[in-house]
Legacy VTK file of the C-alpha trace (Angstrom):
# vtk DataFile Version 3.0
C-alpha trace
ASCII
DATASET POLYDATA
POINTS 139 float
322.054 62.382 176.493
325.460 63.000 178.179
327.578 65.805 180.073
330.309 67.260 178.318
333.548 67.377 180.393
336.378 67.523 177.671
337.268 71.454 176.147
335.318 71.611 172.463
335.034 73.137 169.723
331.940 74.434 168.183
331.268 73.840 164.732
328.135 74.713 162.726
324.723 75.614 164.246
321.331 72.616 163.338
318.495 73.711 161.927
315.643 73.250 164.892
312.354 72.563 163.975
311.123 74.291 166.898
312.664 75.679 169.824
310.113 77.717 171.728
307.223 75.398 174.139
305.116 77.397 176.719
302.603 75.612 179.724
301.006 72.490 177.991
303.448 72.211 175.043
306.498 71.121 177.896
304.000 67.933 179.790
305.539 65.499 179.421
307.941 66.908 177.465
309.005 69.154 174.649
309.221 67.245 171.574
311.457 68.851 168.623
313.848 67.436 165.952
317.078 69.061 164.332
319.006 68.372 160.939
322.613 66.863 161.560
324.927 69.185 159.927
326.722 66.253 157.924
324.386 63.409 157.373
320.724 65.774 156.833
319.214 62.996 159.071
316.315 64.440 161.256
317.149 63.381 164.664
313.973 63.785 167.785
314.961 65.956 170.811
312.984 64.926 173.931
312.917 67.527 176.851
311.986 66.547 180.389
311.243 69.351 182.829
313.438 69.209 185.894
315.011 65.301 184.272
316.761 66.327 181.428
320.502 68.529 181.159
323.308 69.489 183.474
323.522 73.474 184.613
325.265 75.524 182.040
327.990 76.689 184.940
329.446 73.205 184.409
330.639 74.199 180.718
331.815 77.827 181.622
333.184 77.467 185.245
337.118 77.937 184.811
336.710 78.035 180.631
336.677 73.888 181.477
334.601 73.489 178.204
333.757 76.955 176.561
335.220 80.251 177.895
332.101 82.596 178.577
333.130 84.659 175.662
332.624 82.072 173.377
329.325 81.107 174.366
328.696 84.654 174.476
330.177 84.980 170.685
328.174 82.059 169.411
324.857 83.933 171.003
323.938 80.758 173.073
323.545 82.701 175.963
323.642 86.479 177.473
324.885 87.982 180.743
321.719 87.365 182.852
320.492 90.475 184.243
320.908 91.621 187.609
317.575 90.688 189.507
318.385 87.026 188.215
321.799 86.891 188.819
320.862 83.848 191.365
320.353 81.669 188.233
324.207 82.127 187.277
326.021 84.415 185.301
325.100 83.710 182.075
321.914 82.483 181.110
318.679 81.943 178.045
316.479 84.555 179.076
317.101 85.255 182.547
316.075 81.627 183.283
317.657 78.542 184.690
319.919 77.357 182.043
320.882 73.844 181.036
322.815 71.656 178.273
323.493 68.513 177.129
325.349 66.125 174.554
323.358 64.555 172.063
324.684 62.645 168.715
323.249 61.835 165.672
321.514 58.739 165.009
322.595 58.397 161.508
326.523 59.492 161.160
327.218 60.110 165.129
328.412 63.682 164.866
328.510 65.386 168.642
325.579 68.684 169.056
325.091 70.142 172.521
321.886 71.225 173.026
321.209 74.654 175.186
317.961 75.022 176.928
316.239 77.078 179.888
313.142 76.119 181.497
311.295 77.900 183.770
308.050 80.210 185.267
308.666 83.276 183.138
305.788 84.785 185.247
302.942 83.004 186.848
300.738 81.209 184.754
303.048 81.287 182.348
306.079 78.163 182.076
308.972 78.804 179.632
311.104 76.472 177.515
313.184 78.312 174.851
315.958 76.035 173.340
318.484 78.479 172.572
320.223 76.307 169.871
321.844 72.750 169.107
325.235 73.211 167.590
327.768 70.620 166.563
331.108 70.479 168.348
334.102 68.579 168.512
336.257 67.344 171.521
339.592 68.898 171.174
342.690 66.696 171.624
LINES 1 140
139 0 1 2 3 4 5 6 7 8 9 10 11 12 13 14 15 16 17 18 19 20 21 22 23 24 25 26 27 28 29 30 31 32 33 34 35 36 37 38 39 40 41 42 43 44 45 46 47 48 49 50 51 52 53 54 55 56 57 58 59 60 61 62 63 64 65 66 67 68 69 70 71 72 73 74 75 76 77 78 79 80 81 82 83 84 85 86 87 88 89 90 91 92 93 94 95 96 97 98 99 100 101 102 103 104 105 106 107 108 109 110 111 112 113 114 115 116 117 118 119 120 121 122 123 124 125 126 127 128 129 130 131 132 133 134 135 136 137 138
């Protein structure tokens, strides 16, 4: 698991074998695997609350990795709504939002994986992975 700090490219989109945990599902962390879009391996995604990923604002601040429309475009994110505007600009449901880099074991294609985790209300703890998609660094 790595930041991404080089402008990419998005490619396709994995198939996730799940993407939505809620309270118990998340301790000690959400467990899911995706299909590499080359090789068909099934690689395991391991989730720590408040461990694992980088804030989102790292890959859209200045269009350094993605521009905001192209996250946007790609439907990895929406505009976060007013009242939650606190949690940056864009976000996965109007939580705090976070990435990271992840390869596959098998072939070693790039995926970055977009997550938020959060209290959706209380009693009630949210982690919706919002997609894995495979990029590549652009020269």
């Amino acid at each position: 698991m790595y930041s991404i700090s080089k402008k990419i490219t998005l490619n396709k989109q994995a198939l996730i074998a799940k993407n939505h945990f809620s309270n118990d599902e998340i301790i000690p962390a959400a467990l899911t695997k995706f299909t590499c879009c080359n090789c068909g391996h099934q690689n395991t995604v391991e989730i720590f609350p408040y461990e694992t990923g980088f804030p989102i604002f790292q890959i859209y601040n200045e269009d350094k990795v993605l521009s905001k429309n192209e996250l946007l475009h790609n439907q990895i994110v929406t505009e976060t709504s007013q009242r939650m505007v606190h949690f940056g600009s864009l976000t996965v449901n109007d939580l705090p939002t976070l990435y990271f880099g992840t390869d596959c074991q098998a072939c070693h294609s790039k995926y970055i994986c977009v997550f938020s985790y959060g209290e959706k209300q209380p009693g009630l703890t949210l982690l919706n992975i919002s997609g894995i998609w495979q990029y590549e660094e652009l020269k």
